[in-house]
Each structure stands twice: as C-alpha cells, then as structure tokens.
N, C-alpha and C positions, 0 to 999 in steps of 0.2 A: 201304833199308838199305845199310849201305856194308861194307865187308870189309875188316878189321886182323888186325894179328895183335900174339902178345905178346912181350916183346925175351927171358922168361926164358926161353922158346922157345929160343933160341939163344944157350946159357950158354957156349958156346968164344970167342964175337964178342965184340967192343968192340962199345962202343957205335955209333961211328963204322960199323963192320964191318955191325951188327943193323941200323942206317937203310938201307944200303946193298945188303945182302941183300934186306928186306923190299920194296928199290924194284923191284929186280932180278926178282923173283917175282912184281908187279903187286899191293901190298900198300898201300892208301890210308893206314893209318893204323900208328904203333909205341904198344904201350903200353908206358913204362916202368916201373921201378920198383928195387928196394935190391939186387937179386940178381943174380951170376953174370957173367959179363964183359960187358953190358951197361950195370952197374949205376950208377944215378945213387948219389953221397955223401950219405948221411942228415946226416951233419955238415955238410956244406956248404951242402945247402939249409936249415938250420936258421940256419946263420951269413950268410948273406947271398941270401934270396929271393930277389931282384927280378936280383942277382946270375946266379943259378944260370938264374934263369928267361930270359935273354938269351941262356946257353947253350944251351939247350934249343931255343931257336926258333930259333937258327944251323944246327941238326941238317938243316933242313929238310925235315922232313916233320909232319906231324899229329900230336899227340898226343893220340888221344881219350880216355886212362883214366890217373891215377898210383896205384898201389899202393902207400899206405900203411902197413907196419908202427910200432905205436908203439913195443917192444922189441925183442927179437933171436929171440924163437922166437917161437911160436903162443900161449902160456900168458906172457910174459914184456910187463907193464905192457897186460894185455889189458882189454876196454871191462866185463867183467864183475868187474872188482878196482876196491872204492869206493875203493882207495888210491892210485890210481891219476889221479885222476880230473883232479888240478890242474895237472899234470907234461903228462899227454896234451893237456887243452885250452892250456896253454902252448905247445906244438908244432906244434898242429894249425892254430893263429892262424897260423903263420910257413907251413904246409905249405899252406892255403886261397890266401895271398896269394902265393906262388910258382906255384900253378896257375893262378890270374886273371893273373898278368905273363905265363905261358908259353904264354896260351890254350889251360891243358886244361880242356875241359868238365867231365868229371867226374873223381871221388876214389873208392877204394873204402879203405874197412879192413874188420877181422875181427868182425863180432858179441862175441867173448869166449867161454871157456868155464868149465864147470863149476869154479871153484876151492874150495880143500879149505873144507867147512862147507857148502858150495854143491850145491843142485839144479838144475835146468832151470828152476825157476819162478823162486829166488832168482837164479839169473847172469839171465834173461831181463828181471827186475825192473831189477837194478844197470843192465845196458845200455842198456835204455829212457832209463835217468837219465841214462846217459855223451853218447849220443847225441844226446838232448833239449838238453844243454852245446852238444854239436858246430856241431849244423844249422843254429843263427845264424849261428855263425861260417862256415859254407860260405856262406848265404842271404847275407849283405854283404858278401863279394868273387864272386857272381856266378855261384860252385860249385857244382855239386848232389854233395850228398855219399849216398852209396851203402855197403853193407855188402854183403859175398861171403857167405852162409851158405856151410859146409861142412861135411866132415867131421871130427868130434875137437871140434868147436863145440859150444853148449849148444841151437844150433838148426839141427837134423840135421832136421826134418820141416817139411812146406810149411805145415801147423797152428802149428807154434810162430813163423814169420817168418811168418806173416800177423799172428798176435798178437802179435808185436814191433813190426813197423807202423803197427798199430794206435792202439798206445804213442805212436810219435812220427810224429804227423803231418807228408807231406813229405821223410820218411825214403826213399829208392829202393832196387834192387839192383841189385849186378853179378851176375847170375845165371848158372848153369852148373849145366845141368842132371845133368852127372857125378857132383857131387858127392850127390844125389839116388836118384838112379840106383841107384850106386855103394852105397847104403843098403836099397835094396829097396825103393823106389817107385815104383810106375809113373809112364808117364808121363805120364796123361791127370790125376793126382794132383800134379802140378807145375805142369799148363799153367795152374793158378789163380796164380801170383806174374807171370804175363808182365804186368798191365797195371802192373804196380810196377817193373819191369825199364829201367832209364836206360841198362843198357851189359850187353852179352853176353857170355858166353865158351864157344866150339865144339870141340866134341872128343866121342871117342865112348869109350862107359863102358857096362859091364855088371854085373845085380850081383854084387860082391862084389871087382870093378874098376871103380878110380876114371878108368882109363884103357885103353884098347884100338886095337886097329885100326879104320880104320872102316871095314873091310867084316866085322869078327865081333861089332859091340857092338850093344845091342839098341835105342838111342834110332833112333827113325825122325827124320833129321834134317827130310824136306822136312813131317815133320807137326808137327814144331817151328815152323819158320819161317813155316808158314802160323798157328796159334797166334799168336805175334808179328805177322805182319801185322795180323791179325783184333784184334789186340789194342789195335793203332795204332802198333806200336812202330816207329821207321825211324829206329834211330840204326846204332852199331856193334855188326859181328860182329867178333869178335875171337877166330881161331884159337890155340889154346892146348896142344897135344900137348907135354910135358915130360921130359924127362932128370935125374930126380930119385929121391931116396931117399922121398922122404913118400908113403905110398899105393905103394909098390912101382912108381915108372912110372919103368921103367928100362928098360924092353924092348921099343921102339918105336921105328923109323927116323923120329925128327921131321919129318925135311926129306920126306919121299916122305908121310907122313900130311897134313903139311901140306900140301901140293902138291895131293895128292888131295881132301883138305878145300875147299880152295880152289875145284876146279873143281867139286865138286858145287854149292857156295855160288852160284859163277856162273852155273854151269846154272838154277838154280832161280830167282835173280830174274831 
C-alpha cells in the first residue's frame, strides 16, 4: 500500500502550492478534484481532455484518484435522478478520457441520494442504472471507476453498497470508513466492503463525527489496514482530514492530523 493524501485537504494552496506541500511531507500520491484552491476546472476538463490532462502530468507527481462531481452540490444532477442520466454519461465520456491521458488510475463519484418521490430502494435502483451507463465508459479508457458511499447518500449502510454492487458488476469504491463510523456502525460491520475497495480515504471519525482527531476517534486504524491487507488490497491510502462546513469538520489542525496520520500509516507498513 502506498500513502497519498487529498489536495482538498489543503483548500488555502494552489494547486501548484498542494503538489508542493504534499512532496515536502513525504506524500506519493495528490488526489485531486473541483474544490478549494487546489482545484482543477470542471469546465476546462470538459472542453478540452487530453488538453487539461497534459497539465496534470506537468504537476509532477501521481495522481491516484479524480473526484468527480457531476453538479455543484451533493443532490445537484446526482447518479439517483433518471433525468439526469444523458447529460452525466455525456460528461463522464470527456472525464474517463482525461484520466486515461493523465494516468489517473481511478475516478470516484457520489452514489446519489434519496430525491423527492424516492426511497433508498428507488434512488438505489436508478444508480445501479446510472452506473451500469458509466462502467463501460470507464472499462474502454482503462479506468476503474469507483463510487464514495457517504453520508446524506441513499447508501449510508455497508448492506445497501454491498447491494449496490451487486447491481453492477465491476463497480469498485473509494472507501472511508468515517463516513460509516460516522453513522453508528461498527467497524468490524464495514470491514465486509474492503475486497471491493480500488482507492482509500484515512481520517479518524467517531459516532456522530464524521471527523476527529486521531488520537479521540474510535476506528482502530492498524485493524483497518490489516483488514485491507487480508483483503488483498495494496493500492492507495489517501489521507483526508478537511476544513469544511459539511459534516461540521471545521475543528481540526489538518496539517498536524495529517502529519500524525501519516506516520502512524508508516509505522504500520
């Protein structure tokens, strides 16, 4: 397993700034993604891929994950709205072949959530549909394309993304087990998504915090990581402590949790 971190991590930086940082800190890999002074142009990679993705690779470092949103919020042209569905896969063709030009292995978006009319089983249904569209298009530029369960999703339990899955075979995640957590699930009750887990995100959460310190939050990291080994998994960790209004994680020294983060991750492989 290799040790990243995430650029929205560090929303004061440029992007320039976030590669530069992340080298500086002994950080293999940057994820990026649409947010915060990091951010790559949604419009720009949409207007010219292969373009954007020349930039990308200038940055010089790894890019192991792009964070995909297909609208501007959580709920805004999400994978659980059927009206959605033509507009997103038109996008998603331009976003697969900008991550094969930029050699990023993997893509994550959002599952979708519950939208009005919609339960868990109906948004769970649509997304199976949205997705099933997607996965081609990742599978022929060479992508593996991945979904974040979360929280405010319509798949908050390790039950309902196993039967999402299910749905579409070849589907991966970027997994984080905060978001989890963060719900009241244990975590021996998660460690069943690790063999489906393409890309990771590390940070420590307690319930009823999507985010904490990591010396007060309750995930036992190294019985994580061994879970992941055991699992086969040996791609990227990607530290992820945020400075953000969603989930209240506003109250955490990023740079010192990451830091900290970091050298437990070392320690332990």
């Amino acid at each position: 397993m290799k040790i990243g971190l995430t650029s929205w991590s560090l929303r004061a930086c440029s992007t320039a700034e976030a590669v530069g940082l992340a080298k500086t800190l002994g950080f293999g890999g940057l994820d990026l993604g649409y947010f915060y002074g990091p951010a790559l142009s949604k419009a720009a990679i949409l207007a010219d891929p292969e373009g954007m993705a020349k930039q990308v690779r200038a940055l010089g470092i790894t890019v192991p994950n792009f964070y995909h949103l297909f609208g501007e919020t959580l709920a805004d042209r999400n994978l659980a709205d059927p009206h959605n569905l033509d507009r997103n896969a038109e996008d998603f063709t331009k976003i697969a072949r900008f991550c094969a030009a930029a050699g990023i292995a993997t893509v994550f978006v959002l599952p979708g959530v519950c939208n009005p009319g919609q339960g868990r089983r109906e948004a769970l249904a649509q997304s199976a549909a949205s997705l099933a569209t997607l996965l081609p298009v990742a599978e022929r530029e060479g992508v593996t394309l991945t979904i974040e369960p979360h929280t405010h999703s319509f798949a908050e339990s390790p039950a309902i993304v196993l039967d999402l899955l299910a749905k579409v075979p070849g589907l991966k995640l970027t997994l984080d087990y905060a978001h989890f957590v963060c719900l009241g699930h244990t975590q021996d009750s998660i460690d069943v998504l690790a063999p489906h887990a393409a890309h990771v995100h590390v940070r420590q959460a307690k319930p009823g915090a999507l985010q904490t310190k990591l010396s007060k939050g309750t995930i036992n990291m190294e019985a994580m990581l061994g879970t992941l080994r055991d699992a086969g998994y040996d791609g990227w960790l990607a530290v992820e402590w945020v400075h953000q209004d969603y989930m209240d994680t506003l109250y955490d020294d990023v740079l010192t949790e990451t830091i900290a983060c970091r050298d437990l991750l070392r320690a332990w492989l």
